[in-house]
mmCIF file of the N, C-alpha and C atoms, coordinates in Angstrom:
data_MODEL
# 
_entry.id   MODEL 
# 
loop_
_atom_site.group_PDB 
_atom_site.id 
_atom_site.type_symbol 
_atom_site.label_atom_id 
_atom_site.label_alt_id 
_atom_site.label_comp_id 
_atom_site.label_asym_id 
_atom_site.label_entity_id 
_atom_site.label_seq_id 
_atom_site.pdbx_PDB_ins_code 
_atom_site.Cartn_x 
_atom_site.Cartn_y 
_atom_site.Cartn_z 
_atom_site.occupancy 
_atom_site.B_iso_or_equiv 
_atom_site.pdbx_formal_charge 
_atom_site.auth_seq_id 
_atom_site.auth_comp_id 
_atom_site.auth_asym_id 
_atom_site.auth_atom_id 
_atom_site.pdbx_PDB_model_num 
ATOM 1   N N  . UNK A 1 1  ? -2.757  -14.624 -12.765 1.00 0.00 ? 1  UNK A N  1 
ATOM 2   C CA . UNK A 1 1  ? -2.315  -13.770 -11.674 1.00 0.00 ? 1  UNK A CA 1 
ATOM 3   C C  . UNK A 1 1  ? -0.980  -14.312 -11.147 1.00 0.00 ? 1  UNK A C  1 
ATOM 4   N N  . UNK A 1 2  ? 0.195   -13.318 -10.828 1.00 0.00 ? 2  UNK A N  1 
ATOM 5   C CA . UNK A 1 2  ? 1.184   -13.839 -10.580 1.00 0.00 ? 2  UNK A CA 1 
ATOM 6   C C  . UNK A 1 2  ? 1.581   -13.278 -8.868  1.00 0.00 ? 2  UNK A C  1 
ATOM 7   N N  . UNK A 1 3  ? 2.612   -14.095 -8.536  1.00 0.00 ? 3  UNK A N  1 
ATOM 8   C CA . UNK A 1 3  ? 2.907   -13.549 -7.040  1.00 0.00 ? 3  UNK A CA 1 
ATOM 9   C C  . UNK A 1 3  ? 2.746   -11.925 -7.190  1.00 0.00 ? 3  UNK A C  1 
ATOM 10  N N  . UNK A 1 4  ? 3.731   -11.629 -8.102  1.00 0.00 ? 4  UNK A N  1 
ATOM 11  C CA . UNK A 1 4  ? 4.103   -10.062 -7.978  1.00 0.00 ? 4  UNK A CA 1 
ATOM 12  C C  . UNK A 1 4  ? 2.911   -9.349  -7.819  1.00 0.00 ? 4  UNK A C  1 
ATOM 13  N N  . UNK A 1 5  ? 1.461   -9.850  -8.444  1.00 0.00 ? 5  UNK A N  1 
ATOM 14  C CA . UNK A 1 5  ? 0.134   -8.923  -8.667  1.00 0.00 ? 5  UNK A CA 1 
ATOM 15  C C  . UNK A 1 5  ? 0.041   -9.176  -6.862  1.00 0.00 ? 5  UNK A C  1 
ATOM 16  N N  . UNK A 1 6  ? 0.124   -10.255 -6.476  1.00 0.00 ? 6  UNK A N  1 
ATOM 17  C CA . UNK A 1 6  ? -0.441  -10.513 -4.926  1.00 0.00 ? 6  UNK A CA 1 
ATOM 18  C C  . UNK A 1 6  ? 0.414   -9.515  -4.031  1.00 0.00 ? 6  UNK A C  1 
ATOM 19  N N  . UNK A 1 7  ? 1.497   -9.653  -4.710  1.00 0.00 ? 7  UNK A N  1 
ATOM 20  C CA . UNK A 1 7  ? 2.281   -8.199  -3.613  1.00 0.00 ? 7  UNK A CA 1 
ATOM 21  C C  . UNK A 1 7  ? 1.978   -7.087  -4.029  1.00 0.00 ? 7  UNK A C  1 
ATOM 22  N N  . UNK A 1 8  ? 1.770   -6.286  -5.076  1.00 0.00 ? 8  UNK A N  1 
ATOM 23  C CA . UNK A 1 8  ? 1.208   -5.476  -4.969  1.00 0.00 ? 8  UNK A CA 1 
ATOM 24  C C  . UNK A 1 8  ? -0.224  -4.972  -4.930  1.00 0.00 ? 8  UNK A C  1 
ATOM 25  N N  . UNK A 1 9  ? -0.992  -5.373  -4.505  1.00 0.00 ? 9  UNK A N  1 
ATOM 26  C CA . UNK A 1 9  ? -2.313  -5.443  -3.931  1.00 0.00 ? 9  UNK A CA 1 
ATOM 27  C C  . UNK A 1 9  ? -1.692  -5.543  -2.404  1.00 0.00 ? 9  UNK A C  1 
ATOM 28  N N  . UNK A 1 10 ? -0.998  -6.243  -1.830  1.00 0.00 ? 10 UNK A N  1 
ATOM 29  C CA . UNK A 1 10 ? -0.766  -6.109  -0.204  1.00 0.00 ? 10 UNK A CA 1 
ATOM 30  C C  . UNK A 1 10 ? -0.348  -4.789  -0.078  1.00 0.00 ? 10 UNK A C  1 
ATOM 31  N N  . UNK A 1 11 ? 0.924   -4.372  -0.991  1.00 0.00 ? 11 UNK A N  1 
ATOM 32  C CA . UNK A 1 11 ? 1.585   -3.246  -0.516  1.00 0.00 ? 11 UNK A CA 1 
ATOM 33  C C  . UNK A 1 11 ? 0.958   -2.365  -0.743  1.00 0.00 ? 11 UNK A C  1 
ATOM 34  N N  . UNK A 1 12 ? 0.283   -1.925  -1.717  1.00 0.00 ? 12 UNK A N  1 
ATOM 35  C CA . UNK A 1 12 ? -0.908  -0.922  -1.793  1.00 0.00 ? 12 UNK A CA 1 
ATOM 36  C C  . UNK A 1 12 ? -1.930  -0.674  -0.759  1.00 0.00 ? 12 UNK A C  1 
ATOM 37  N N  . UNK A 1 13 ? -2.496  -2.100  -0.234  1.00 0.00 ? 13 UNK A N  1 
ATOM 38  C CA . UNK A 1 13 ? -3.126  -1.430  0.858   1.00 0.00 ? 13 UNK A CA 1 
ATOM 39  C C  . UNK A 1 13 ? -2.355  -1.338  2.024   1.00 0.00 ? 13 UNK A C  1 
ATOM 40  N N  . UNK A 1 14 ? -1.132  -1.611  2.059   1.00 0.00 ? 14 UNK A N  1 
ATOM 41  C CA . UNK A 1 14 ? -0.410  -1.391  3.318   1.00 0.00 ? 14 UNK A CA 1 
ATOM 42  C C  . UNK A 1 14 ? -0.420  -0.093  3.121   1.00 0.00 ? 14 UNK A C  1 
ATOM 43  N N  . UNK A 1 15 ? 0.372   0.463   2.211   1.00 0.00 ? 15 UNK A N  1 
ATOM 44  C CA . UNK A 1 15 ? 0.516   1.807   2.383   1.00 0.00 ? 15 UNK A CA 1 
ATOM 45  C C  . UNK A 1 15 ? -0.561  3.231   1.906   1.00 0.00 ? 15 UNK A C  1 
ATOM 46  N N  . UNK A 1 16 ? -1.508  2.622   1.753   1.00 0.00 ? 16 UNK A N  1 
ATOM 47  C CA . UNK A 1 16 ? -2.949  3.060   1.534   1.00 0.00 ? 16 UNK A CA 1 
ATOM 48  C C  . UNK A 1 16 ? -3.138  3.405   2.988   1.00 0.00 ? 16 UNK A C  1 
ATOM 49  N N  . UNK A 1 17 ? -3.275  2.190   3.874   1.00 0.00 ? 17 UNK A N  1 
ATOM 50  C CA . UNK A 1 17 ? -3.536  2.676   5.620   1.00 0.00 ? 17 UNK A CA 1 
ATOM 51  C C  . UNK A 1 17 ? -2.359  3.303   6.284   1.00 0.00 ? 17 UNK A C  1 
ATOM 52  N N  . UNK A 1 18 ? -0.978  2.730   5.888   1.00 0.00 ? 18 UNK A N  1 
ATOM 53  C CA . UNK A 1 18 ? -0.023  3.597   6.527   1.00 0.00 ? 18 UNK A CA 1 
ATOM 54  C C  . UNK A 1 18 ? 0.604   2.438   7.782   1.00 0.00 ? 18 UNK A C  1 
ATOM 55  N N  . UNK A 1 19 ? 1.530   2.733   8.562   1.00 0.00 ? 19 UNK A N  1 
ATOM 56  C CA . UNK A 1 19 ? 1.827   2.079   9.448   1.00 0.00 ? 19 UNK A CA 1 
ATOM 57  C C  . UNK A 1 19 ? 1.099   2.071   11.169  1.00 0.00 ? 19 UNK A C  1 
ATOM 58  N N  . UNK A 1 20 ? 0.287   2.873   10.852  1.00 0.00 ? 20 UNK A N  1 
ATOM 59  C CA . UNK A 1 20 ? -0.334  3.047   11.668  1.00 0.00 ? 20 UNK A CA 1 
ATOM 60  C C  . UNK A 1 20 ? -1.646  2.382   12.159  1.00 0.00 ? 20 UNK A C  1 
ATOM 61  N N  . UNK A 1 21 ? -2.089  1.841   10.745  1.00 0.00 ? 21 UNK A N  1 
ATOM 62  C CA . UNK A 1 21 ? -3.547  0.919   10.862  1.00 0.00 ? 21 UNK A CA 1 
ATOM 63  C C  . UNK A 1 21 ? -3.142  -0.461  9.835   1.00 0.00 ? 21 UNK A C  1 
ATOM 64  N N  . UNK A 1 22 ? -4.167  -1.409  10.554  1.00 0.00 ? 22 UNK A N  1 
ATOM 65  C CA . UNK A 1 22 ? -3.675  -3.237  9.712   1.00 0.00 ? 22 UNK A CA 1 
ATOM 66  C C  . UNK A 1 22 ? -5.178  -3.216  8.941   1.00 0.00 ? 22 UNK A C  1 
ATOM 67  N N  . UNK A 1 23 ? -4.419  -4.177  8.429   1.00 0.00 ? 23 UNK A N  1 
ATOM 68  C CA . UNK A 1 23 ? -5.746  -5.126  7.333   1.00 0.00 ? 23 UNK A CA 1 
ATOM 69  C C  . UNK A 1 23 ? -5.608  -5.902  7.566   1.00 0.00 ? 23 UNK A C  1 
ATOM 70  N N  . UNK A 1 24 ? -6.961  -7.005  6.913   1.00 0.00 ? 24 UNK A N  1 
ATOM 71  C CA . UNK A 1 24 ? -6.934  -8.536  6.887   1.00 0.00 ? 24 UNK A CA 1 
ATOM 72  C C  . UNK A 1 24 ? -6.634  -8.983  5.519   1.00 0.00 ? 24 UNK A C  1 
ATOM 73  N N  . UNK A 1 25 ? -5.671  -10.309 5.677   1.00 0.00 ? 25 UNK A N  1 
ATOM 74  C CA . UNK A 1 25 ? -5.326  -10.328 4.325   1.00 0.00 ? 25 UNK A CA 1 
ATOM 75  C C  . UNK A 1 25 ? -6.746  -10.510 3.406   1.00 0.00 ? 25 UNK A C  1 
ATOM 76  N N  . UNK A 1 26 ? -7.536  -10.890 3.830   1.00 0.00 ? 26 UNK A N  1 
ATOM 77  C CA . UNK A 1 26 ? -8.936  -11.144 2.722   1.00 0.00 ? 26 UNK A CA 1 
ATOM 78  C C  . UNK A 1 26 ? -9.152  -10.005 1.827   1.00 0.00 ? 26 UNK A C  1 
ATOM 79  N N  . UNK A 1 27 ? -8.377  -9.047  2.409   1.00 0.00 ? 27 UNK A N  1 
ATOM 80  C CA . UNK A 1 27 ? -8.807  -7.716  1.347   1.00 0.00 ? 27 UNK A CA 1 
ATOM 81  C C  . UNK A 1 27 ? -8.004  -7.499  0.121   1.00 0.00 ? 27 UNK A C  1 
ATOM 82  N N  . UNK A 1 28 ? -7.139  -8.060  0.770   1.00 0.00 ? 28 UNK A N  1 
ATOM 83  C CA . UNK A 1 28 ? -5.895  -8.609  -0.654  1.00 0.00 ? 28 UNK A CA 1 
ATOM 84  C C  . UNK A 1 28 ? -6.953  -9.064  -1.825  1.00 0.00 ? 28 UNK A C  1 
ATOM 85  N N  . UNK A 1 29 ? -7.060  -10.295 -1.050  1.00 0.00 ? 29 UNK A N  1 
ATOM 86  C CA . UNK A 1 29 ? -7.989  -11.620 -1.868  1.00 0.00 ? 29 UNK A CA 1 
ATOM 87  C C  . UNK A 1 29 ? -8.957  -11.194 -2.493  1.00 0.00 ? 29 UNK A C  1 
ATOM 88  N N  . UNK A 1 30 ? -9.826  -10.330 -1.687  1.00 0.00 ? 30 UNK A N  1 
ATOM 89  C CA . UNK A 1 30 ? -10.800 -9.711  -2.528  1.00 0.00 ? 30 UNK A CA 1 
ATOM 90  C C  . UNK A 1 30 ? -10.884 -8.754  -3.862  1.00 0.00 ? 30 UNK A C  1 
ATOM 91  N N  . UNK A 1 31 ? -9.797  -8.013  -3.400  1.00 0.00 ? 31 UNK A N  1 
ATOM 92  C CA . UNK A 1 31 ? -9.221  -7.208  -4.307  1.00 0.00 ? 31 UNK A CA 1 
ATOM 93  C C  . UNK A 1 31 ? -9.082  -7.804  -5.593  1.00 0.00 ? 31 UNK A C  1 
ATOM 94  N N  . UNK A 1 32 ? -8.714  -9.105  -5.504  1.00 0.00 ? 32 UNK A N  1 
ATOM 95  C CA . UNK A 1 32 ? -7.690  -10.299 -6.472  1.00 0.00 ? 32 UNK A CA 1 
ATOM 96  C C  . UNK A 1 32 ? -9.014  -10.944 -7.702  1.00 0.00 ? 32 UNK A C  1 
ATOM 97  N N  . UNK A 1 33 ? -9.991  -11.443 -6.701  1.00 0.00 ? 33 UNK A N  1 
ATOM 98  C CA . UNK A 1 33 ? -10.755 -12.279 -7.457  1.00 0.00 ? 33 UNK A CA 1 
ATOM 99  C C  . UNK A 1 33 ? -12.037 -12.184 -6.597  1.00 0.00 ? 33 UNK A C  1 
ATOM 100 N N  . UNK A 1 34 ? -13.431 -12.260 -7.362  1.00 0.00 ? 34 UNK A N  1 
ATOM 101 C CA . UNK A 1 34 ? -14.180 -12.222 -6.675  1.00 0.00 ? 34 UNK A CA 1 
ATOM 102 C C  . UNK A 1 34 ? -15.023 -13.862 -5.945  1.00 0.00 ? 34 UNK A C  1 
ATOM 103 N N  . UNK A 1 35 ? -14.155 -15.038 -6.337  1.00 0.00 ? 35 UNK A N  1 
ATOM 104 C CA . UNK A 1 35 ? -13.827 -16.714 -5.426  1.00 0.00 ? 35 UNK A CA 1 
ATOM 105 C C  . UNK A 1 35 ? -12.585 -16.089 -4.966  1.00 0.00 ? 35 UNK A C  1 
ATOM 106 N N  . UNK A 1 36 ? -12.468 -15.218 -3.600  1.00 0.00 ? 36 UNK A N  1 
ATOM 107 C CA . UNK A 1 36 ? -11.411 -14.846 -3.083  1.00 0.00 ? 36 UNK A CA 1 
ATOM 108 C C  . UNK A 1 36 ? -10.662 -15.789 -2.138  1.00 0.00 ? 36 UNK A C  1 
ATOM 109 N N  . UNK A 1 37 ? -11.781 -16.539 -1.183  1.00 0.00 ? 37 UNK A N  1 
ATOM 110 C CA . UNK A 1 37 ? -11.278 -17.450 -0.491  1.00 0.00 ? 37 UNK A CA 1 
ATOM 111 C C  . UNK A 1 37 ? -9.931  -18.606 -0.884  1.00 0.00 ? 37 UNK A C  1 
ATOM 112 N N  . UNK A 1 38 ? -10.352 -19.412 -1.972  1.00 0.00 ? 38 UNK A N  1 
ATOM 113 C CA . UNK A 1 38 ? -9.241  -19.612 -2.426  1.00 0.00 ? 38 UNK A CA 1 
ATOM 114 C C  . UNK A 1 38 ? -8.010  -19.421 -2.602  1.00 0.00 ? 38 UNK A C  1 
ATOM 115 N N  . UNK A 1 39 ? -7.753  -17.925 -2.522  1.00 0.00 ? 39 UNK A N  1 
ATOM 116 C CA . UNK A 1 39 ? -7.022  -17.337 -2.697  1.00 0.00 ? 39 UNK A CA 1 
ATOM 117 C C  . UNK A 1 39 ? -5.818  -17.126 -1.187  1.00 0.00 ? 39 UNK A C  1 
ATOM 118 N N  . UNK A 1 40 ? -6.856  -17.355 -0.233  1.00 0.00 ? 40 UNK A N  1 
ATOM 119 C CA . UNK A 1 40 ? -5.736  -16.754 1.187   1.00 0.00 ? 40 UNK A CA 1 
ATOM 120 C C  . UNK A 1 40 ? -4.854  -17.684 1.371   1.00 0.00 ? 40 UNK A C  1 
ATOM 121 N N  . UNK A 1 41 ? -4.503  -19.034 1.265   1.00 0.00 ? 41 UNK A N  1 
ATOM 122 C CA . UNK A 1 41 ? -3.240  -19.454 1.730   1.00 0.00 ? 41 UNK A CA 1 
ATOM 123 C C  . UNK A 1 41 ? -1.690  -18.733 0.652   1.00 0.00 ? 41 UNK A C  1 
ATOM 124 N N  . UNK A 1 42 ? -2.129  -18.590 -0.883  1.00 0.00 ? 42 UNK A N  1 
ATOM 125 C CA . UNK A 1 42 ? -1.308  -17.741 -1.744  1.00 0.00 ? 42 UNK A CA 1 
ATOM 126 C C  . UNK A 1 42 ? -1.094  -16.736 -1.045  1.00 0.00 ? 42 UNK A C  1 
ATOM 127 N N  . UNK A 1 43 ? -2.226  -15.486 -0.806  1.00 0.00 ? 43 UNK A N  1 
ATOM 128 C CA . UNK A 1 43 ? -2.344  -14.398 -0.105  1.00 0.00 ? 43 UNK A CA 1 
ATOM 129 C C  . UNK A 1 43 ? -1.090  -14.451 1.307   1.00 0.00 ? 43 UNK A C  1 
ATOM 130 N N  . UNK A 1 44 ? -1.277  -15.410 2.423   1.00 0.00 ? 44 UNK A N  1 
ATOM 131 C CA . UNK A 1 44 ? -0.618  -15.460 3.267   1.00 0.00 ? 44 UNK A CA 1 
ATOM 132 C C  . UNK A 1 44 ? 0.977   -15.456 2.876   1.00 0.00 ? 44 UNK A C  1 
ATOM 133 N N  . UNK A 1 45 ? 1.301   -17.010 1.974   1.00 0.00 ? 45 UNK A N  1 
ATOM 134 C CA . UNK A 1 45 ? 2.528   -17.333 1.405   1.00 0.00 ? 45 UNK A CA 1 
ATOM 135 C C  . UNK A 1 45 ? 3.150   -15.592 0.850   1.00 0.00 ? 45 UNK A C  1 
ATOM 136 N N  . UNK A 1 46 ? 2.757   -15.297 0.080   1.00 0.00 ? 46 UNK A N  1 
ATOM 137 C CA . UNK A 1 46 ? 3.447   -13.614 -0.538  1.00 0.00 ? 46 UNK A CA 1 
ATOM 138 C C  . UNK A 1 46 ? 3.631   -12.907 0.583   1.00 0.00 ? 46 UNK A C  1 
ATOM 139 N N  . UNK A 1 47 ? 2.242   -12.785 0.996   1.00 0.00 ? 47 UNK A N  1 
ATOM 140 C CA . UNK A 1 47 ? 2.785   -11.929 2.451   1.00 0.00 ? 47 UNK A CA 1 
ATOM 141 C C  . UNK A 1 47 ? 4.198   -12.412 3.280   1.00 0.00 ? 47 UNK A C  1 
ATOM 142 N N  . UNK A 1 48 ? 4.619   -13.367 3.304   1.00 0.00 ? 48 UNK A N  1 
ATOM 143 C CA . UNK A 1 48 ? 5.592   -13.904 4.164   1.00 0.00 ? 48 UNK A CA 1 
ATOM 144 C C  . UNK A 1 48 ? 6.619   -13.440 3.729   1.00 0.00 ? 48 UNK A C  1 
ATOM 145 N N  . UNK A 1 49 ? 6.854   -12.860 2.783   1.00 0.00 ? 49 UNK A N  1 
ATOM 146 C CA . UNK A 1 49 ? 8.076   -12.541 1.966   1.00 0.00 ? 49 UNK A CA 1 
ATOM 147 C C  . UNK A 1 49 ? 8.044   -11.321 1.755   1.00 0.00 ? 49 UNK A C  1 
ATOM 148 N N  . UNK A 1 50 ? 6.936   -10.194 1.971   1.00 0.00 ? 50 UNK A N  1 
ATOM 149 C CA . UNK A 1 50 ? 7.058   -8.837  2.562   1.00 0.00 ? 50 UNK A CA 1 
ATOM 150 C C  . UNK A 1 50 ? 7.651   -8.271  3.203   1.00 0.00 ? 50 UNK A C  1 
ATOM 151 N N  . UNK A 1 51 ? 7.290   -6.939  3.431   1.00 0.00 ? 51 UNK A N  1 
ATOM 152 C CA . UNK A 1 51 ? 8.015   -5.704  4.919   1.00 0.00 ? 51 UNK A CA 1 
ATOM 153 C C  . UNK A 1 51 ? 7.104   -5.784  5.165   1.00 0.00 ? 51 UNK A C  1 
ATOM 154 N N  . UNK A 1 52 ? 6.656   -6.719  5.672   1.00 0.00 ? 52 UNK A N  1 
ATOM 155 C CA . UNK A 1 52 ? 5.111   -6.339  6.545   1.00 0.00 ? 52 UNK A CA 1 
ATOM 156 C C  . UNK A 1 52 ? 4.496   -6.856  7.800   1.00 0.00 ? 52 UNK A C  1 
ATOM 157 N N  . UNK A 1 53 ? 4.647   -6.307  8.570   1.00 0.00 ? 53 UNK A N  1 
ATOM 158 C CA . UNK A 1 53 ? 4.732   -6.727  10.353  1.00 0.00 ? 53 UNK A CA 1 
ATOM 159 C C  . UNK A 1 53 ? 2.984   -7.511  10.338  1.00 0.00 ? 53 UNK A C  1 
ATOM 160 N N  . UNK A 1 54 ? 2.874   -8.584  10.899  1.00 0.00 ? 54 UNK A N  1 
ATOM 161 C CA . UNK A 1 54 ? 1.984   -9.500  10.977  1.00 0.00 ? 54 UNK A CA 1 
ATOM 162 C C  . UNK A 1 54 ? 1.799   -9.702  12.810  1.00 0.00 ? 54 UNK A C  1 
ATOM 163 N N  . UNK A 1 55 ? 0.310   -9.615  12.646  1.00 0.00 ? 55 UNK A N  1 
ATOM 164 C CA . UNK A 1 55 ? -0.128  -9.011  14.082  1.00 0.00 ? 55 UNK A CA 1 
ATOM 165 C C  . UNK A 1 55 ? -1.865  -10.566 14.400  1.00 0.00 ? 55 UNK A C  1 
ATOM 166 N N  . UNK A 1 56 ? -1.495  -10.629 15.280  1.00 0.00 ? 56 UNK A N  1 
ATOM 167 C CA . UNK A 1 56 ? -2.879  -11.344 15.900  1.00 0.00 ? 56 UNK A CA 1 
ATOM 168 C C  . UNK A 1 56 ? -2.661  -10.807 17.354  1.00 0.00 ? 56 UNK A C  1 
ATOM 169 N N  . UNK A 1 57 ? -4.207  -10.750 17.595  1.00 0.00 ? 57 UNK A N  1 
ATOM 170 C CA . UNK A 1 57 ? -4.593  -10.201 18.882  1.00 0.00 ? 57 UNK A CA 1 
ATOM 171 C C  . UNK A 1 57 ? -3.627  -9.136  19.126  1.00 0.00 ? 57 UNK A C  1 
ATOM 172 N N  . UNK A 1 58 ? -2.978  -8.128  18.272  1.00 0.00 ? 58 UNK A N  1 
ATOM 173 C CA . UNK A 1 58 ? -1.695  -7.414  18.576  1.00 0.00 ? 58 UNK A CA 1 
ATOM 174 C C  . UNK A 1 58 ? -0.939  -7.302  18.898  1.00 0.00 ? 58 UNK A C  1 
ATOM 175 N N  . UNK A 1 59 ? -0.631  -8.599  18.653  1.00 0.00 ? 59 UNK A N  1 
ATOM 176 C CA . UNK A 1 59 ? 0.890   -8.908  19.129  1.00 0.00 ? 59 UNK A CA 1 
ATOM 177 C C  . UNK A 1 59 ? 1.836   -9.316  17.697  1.00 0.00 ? 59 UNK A C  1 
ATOM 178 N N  . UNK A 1 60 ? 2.938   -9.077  17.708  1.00 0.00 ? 60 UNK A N  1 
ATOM 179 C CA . UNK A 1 60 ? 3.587   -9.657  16.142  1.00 0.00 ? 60 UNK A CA 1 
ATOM 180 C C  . UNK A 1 60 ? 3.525   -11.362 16.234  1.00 0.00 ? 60 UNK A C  1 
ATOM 181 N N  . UNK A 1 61 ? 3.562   -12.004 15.540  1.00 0.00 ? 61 UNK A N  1 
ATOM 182 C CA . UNK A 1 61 ? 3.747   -13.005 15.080  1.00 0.00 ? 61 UNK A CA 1 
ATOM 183 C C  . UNK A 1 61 ? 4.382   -13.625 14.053  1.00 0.00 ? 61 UNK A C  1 
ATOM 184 N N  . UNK A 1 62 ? 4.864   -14.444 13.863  1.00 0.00 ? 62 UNK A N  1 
ATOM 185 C CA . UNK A 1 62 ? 5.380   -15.586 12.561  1.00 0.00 ? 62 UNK A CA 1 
ATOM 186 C C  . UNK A 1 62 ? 4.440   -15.898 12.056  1.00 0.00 ? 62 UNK A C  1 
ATOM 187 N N  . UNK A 1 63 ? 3.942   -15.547 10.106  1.00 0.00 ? 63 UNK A N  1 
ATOM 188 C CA . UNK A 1 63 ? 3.008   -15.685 9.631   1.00 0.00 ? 63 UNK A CA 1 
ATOM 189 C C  . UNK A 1 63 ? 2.893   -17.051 9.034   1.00 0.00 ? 63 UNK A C  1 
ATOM 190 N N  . UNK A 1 64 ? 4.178   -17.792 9.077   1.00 0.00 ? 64 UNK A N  1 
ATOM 191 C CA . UNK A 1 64 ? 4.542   -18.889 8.755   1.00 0.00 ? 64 UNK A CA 1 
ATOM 192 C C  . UNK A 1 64 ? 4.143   -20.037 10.163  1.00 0.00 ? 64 UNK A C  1 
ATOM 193 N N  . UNK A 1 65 ? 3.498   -20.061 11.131  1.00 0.00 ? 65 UNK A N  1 
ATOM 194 C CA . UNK A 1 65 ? 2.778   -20.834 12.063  1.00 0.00 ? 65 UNK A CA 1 
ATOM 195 C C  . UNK A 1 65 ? 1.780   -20.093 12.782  1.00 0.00 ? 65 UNK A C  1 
ATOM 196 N N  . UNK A 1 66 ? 1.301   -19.167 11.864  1.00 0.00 ? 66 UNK A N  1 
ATOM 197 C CA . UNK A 1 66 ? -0.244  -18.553 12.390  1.00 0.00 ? 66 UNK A CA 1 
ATOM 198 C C  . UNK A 1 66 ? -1.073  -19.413 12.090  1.00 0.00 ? 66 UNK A C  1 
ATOM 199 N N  . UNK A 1 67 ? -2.107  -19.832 13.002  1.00 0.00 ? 67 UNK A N  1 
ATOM 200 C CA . UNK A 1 67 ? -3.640  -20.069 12.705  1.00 0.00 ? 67 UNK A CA 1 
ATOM 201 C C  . UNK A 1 67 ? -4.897  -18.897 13.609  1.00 0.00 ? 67 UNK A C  1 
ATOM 202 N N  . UNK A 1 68 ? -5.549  -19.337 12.115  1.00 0.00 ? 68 UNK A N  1 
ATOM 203 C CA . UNK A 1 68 ? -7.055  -18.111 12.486  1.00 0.00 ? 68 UNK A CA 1 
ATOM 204 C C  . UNK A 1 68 ? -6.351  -16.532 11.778  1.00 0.00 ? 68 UNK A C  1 
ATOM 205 N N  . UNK A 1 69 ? -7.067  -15.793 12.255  1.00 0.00 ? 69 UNK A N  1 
ATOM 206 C CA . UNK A 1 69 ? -7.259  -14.189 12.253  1.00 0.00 ? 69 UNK A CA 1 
ATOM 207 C C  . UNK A 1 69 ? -5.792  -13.554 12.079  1.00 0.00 ? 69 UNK A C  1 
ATOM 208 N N  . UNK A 1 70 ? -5.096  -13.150 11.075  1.00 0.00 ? 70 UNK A N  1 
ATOM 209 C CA . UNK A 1 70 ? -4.234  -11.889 11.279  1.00 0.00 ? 70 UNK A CA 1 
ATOM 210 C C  . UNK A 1 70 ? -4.439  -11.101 10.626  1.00 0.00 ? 70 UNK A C  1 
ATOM 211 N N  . UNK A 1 71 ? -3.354  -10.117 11.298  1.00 0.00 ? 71 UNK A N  1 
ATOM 212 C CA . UNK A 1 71 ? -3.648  -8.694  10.563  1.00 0.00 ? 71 UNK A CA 1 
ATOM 213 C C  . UNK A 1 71 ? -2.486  -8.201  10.094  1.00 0.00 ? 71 UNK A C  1 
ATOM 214 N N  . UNK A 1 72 ? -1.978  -7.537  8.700   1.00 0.00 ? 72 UNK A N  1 
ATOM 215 C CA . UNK A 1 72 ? -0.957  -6.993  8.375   1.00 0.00 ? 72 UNK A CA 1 
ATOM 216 C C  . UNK A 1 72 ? -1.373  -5.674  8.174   1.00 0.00 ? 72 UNK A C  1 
ATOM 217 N N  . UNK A 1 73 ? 0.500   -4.932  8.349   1.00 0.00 ? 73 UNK A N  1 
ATOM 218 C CA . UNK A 1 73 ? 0.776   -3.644  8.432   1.00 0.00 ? 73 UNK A CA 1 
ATOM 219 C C  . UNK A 1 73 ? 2.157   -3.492  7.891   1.00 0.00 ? 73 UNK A C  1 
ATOM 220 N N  . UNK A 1 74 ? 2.555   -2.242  7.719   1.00 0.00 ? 74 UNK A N  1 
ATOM 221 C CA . UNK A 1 74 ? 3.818   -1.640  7.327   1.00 0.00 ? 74 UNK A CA 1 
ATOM 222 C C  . UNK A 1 74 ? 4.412   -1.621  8.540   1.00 0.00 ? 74 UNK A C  1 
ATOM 223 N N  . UNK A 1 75 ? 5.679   -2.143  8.489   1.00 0.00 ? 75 UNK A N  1 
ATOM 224 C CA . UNK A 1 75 ? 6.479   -1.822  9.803   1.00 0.00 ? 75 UNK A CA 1 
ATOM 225 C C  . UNK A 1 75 ? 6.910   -0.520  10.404  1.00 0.00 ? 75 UNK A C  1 
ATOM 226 N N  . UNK A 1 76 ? 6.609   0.152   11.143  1.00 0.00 ? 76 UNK A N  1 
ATOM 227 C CA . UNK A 1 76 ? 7.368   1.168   11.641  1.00 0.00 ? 76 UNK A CA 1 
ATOM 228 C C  . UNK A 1 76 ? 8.588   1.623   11.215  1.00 0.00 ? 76 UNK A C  1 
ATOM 229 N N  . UNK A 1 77 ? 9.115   2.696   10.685  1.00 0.00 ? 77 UNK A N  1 
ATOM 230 C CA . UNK A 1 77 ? 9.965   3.165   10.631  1.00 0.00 ? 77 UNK A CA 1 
ATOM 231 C C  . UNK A 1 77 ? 11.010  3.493   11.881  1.00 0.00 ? 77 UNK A C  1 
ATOM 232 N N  . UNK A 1 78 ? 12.204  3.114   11.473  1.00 0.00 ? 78 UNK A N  1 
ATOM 233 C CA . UNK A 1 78 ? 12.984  2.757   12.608  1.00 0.00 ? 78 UNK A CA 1 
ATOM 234 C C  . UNK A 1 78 ? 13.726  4.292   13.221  1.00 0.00 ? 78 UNK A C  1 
ATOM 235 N N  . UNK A 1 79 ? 13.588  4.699   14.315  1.00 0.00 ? 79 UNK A N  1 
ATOM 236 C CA . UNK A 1 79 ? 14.092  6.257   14.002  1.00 0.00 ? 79 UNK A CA 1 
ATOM 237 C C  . UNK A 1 79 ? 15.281  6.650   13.345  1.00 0.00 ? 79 UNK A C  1 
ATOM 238 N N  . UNK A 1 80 ? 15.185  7.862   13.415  1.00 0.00 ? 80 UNK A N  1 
ATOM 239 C CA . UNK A 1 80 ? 16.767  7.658   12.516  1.00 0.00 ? 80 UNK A CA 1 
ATOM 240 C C  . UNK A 1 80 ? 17.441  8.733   13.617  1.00 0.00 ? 80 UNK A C  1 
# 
């Protein structure tokens, strides 16, 4: 499995829910392998290098000094 498979499994379900609703990355992971756990600090790392707005308790955050629970999403489209 390479990064690129891990991003697309994120971006798929990003844009599967839309910008409007988040996931947890575990669904990535799950998606990935069924010893998924293993898998979430990779999972996180790819994510970091996404378009993908990273949320705890709903607020954005830096996924790069999160601990515990987040949630990713597609960023909002910026108006035009």
């Amino acid at each position: 499995m390479t990064d690129d498979d891990v991003a697309d499994v994120l971006m798929g379900l990003a844009y599967e829910r839309g910008a409007e609703k988040t996931f947890c990355p575990s669904e990535a992971a799950r998606r990935l392998a069924s010893d998924w756990r293993s898998l979430m600090p990779r999972v996180r790392q790819v994510a970091a290098t996404l378009p993908l707005r990273v949320t705890q308790k709903g607020e954005e955050i830096d996924i790069s000094t999160a601990k515990g629970a987040i949630r990713l999403s597609l960023r909002p489209e910026d108006p035009a």
